[in-house]
C-alpha positions, 0 to 999 in steps of 0.5 A: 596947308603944310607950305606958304606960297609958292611952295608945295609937298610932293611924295611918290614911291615908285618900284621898278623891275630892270630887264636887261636887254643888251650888254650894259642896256637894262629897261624897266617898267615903273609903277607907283603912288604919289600924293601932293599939296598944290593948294589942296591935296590929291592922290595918284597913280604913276606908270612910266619906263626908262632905262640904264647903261652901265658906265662902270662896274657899279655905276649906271646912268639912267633917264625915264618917262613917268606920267602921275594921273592925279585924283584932283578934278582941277589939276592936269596930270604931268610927265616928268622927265628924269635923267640922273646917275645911280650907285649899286651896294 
């Protein structure tokens, strides 16, 4: 185990596709991977959506849904719920 107690890894890598719906409004599906060590290691998918609103020329905020179906038999499978602020290069 890589952590002491009450610590844990948690790697996901997610890919999204922004489909503009309205002026500033873009949806997107995600689709990814995740590993973690809670005690042991597992595997899994995950598949979610969200959205962004522009606020600025290069600014976005952006919120979403993502729920990670996990290999291990002892683990519930959990929705994540994300609200943050983006920049674009």
């Amino acid at each position: 185990m890589l952590c002491h107690d009450g610590c844990s890894i948690d790697l996901n890598c997610d890919v999204h596709y922004l489909f503009p719906v309205a002026d500033r409004w873009n949806l997107y599906p995600l689709a990814g991977i995740s590993v973690n060590d809670f005690g042991d290691w597992s595997a899994g998918i995950n598949l979610g959506a969200g959205f962004d609103y522009a606020v600025a020329d290069r600014w976005d905020i952006t919120a979403g849904l993502k729920y990670m179906i996990e290999t291990h038999k002892n683990w519930s499978n959990p929705l994540i719920i994300s609200v943050g602020a983006s920049y674009r290069f």
